[in-house]
N, C-alpha and C positions, 0 to 999 in steps of 0.2 A: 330295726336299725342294725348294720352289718359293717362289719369292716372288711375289705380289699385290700389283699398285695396283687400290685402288678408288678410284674416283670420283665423287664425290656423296655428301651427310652427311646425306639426310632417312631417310623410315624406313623405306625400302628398305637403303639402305646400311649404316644402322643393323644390320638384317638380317644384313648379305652380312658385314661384321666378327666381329661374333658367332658365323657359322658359320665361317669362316673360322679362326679363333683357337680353337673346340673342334676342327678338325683339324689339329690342332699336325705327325701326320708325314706330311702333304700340306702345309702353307703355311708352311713356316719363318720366313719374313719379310714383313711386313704393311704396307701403307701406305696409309692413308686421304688422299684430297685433297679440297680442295671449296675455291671462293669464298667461304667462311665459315670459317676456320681454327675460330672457337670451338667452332662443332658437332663438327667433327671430334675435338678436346679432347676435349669431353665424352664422347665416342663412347670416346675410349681410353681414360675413366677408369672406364668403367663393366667393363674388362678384367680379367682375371687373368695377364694374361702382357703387357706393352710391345709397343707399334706405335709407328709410326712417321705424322707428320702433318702436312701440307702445304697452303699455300695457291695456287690456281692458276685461273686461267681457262680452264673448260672449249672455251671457243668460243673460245678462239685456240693455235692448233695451235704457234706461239712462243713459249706460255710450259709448252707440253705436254712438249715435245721436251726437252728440258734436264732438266726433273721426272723424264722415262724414262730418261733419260742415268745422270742419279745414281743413280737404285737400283733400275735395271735390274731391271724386274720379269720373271719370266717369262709373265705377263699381264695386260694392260691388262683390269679388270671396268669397263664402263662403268654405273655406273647415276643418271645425271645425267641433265639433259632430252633430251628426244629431237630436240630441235635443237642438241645439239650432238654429235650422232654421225658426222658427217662430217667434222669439228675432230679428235673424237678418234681417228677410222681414219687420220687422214693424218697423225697423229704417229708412230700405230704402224708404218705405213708406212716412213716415214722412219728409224725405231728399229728396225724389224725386229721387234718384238714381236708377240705373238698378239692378241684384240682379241676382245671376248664384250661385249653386250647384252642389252637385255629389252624394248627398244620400238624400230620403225623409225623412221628418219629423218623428221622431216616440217618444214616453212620456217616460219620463224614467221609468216608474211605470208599463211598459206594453210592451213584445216585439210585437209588431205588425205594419206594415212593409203596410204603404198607403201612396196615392198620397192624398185623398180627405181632409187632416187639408189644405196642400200647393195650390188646385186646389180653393178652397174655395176664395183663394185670388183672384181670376182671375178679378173680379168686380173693385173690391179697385185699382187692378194697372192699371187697362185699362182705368177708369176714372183720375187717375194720371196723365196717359201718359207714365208710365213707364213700362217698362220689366220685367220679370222674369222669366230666363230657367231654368229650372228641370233637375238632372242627369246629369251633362257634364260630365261624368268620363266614365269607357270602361264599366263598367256591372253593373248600367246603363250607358248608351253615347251613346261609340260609338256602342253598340251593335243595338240599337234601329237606329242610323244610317245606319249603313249596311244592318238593315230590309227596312227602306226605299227607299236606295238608290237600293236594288235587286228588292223592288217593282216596282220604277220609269223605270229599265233598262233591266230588266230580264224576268219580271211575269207579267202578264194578272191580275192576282189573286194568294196571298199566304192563301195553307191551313193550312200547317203546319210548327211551327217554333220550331225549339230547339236550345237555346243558350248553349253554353256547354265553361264552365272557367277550363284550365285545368293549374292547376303549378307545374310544373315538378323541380323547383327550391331543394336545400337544406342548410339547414344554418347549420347544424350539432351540434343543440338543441336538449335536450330531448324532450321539449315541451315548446313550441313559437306561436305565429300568426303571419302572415305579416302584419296585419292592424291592429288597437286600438282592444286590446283584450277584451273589453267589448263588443264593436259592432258585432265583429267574432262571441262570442261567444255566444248569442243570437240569431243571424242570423242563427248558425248551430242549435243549441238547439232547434228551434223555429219548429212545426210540418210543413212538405211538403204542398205546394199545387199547382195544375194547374188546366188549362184552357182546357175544353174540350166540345165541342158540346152545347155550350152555359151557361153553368155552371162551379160552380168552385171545385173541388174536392178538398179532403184533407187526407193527410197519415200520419201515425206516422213519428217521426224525422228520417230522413236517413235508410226508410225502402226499399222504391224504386231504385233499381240500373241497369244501366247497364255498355257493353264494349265499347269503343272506340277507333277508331285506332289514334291518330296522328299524324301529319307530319313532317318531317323534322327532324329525329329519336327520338322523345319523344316516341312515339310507343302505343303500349294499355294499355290502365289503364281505373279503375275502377271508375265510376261515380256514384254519389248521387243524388238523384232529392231534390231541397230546393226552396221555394219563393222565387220569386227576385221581387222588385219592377220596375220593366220594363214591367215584364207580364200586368200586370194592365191600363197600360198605351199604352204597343201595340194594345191589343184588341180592346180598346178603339177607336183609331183611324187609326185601320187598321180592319176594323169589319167584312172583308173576312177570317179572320185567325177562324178556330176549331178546331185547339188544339197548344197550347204555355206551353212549360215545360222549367225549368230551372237546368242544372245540374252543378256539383262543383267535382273537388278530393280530394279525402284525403288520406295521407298516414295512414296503419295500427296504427303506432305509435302515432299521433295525434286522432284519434279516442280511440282508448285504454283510452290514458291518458283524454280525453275527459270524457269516461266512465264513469272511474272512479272519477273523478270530478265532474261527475251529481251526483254520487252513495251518494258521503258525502255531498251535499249541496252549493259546492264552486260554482254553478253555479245559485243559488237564486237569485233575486234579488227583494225582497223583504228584509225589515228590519229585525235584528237579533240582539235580545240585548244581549250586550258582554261587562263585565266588567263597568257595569254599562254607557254604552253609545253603541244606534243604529248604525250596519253596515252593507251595503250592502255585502256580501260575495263576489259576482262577482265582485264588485271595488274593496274590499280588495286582491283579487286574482290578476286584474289587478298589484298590485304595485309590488305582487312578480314575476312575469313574465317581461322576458325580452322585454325594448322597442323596439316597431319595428323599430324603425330610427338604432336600433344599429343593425341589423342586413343585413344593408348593407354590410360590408366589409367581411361578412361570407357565404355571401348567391353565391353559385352555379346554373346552369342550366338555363332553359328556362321558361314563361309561353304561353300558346297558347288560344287564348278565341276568340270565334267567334261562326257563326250562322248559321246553318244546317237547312235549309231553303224548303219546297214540295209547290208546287203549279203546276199552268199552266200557258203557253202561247199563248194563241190565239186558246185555246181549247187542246194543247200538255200537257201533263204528264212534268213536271221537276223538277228536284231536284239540289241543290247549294249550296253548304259548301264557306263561306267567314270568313276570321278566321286573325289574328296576330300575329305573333310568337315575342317574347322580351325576351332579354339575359340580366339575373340579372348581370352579371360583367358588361356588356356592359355599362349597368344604373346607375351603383355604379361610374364608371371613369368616365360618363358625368355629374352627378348631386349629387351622393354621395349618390341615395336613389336606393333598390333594386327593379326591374322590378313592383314590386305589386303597389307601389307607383308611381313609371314610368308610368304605362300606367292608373293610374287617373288622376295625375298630366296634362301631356301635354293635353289630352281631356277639361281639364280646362281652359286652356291655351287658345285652339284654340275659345272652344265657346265663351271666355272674346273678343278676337279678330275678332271675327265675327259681333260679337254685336257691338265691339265701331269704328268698320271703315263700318257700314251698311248695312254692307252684312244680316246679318240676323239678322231681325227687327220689331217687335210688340208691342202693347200696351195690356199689360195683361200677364197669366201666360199661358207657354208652353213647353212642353213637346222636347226630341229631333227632333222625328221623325214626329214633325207639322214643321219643316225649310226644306229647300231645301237642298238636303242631297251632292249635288255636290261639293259646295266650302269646305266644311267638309271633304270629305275623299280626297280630291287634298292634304291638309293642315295635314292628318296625315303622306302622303308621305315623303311630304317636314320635318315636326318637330321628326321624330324621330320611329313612327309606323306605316310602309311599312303594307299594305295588302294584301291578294293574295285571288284570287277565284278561285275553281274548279266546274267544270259542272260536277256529276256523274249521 
């Protein structure tokens, strides 16, 4: 029996509660925190069993420390913004706690999308004693998982990986993101780049496309090639791989209005003095867009994200598509949150679970796909994202 802080109340977090609270003899004791005390309320009213709920400033590592002090979790799930992941490893540091993620570190002053501020730690926790997983969510997570676990059962050697996030979903917005619309929108903004024959290329934003079929009648649509921070981290420690690309869809309608949102500036984020006081335009843009927690109860369809996989077997040619298909209504009637946040959510879920019943266990900082990729994907059957593989 383990106790859990989470941190962060939008609908990821939302998410990681809900699963957390259906594994009553893994997580005895639960605590949600967030800079919003209300969300988090809310979050615990929609329970069958009491948490516990907290107000705290992610990005100050002084008001983290005292929060871990009192209810001494046995780990910290982080899933607040990804600027404030370094606030929250150096609490855990200090506390001695374990420390899990779903997005790397990145400065608010800079989009740029690395492992090496977080890998840096690796020193500091290993001499601790403590842990700290990287990416537990599906792109990065489980994606990095499923490269794994094809390496460990499938491949001799992988040459070539393509993760490919498709969401067929629709909320019936003009223009929305499923995820914190400042992170989206940086993330898409932000120039292309992959991994190819030992170097790392780079293309203008959403210059590179191609077709994809999907299964399970999502059918073909149109893909982006975008950085993901998983590339970085597969190469690394699957150093057979030459060439790793990461693609995304978009519908026409969100690109447009995207467009035209770079055209006038709303997508800056740099300061802009207005009315006699500095704004970032891309936070200001944030508050007028719809939250994504609300677009649960709008959102239609499916998303399918998985990893299109070339290598060999024991000297054979073979190729492997492992992929997830999740149904936003499906995720709204179990957790209240639409598939986007569903399939971060339980990915956080399982690697908190892994970690505090010992299954998967280090001193220092790690990546998904350095754990034994088996008891991970048993555990996405069982919580909620069934996977499937084909051999083409």
């Amino acid at each position: 029996m383990a106790g859990v802080l989470i941190i962060g109340a939008g609908g990821v977090g939302q998410v990681v509660v809900h699963k957390c609270a259906q594994a009553r003899d893994v997580f005895s004791d639960i605590c949600l925190a967030s800079r919003n005390i209300e969300k988090c309320d809310r979050i615990a009213a929609q329970l069958k069993r009491p948490i516990r709920t907290a107000q705290v400033d992610a990005e100050k590592s002084a008001e983290l420390i005292p929060l871990i002090e009192s209810f001494k979790p046995d780990v910290v799930v982080n899933v607040a913004l990804p600027y404030q992941d370094l606030a929250i490893m150096n609490a855990c540091l200090k506390t001695g706690v374990d420390y899990l993620d779903t997005a790397n570190y990145e400065p608010r002053d800079e989009a740029r999308f690395s492992y090496l501020w977080q890998w840096a730690y690796h020193e500091r926790f290993r001499d601790k004693g403590i842990m700290a997983l990287l990416g537990s969510g599906f792109d990065p997570g489980v994606t990095n998982v499923f490269t794994a676990w094809a390496l460990k059962h499938h491949f001799s050697e992988i040459d070539e990986l393509d993760i490919i996030d498709c969401n067929a979903g629709d909320h019936g917005q003009p223009f929305a993101t499923n995820f914190n619309p400042e992170i989206n929108i940086r993330e898409v903004s932000a120039r292309g780049r992959y991994y190819e024959k030992g170097v790392w290329k780079e293309t203008d934003p959403l210059s590179e496309t191609m077709e994809f079929d999907f299964p399970e009648g999502i059918g073909k649509r149109k893909l982006y090639l975008l950085f993901h921070e998983e590339l970085e981290s597969l190469i690394k420690h699957i150093p057979s791989i030459k060439r790793a690309r990461f693609w995304m869809t978009f519908s026409d309608n969100y690109l447009k209005h995207l467009e035209v949102l770079k055209n006038v500036g709303m997508t800056r984020i740099d300061p802009v003095r207005f009315n006699g006081q500095d704004i970032i335009p891309l936070q200001f843009l944030k508050a007028l867009l719809p939250d994504p927690g609300s677009l649960g109860p709008l959102t239609k369809g499916k998303t399918c994200i998985g990893c299109l996989i070339k290598g060999n077997k024991d000297g054979q040619p073979k190729t492997l598509y492992i992929y997830n298909i999740c149904d936003h209504r499906a995720s709204y009637e179990e957790v209240g949150s639409q598939a986007v946040s569903y399939t971060t959510g339980v990915p956080a879920m399982i690697g908190a679970m892994l970690m505090v019943t010992g299954v998967w266990r280090g001193k220092g900082v790690f990546n998904m796909e350095e754990m034994d990729p088996d008891p991970f994907m048993e555990k996405l059957n069982i919580y909620g994202l069934p996977w499937q593989v084909k051999i083409i």
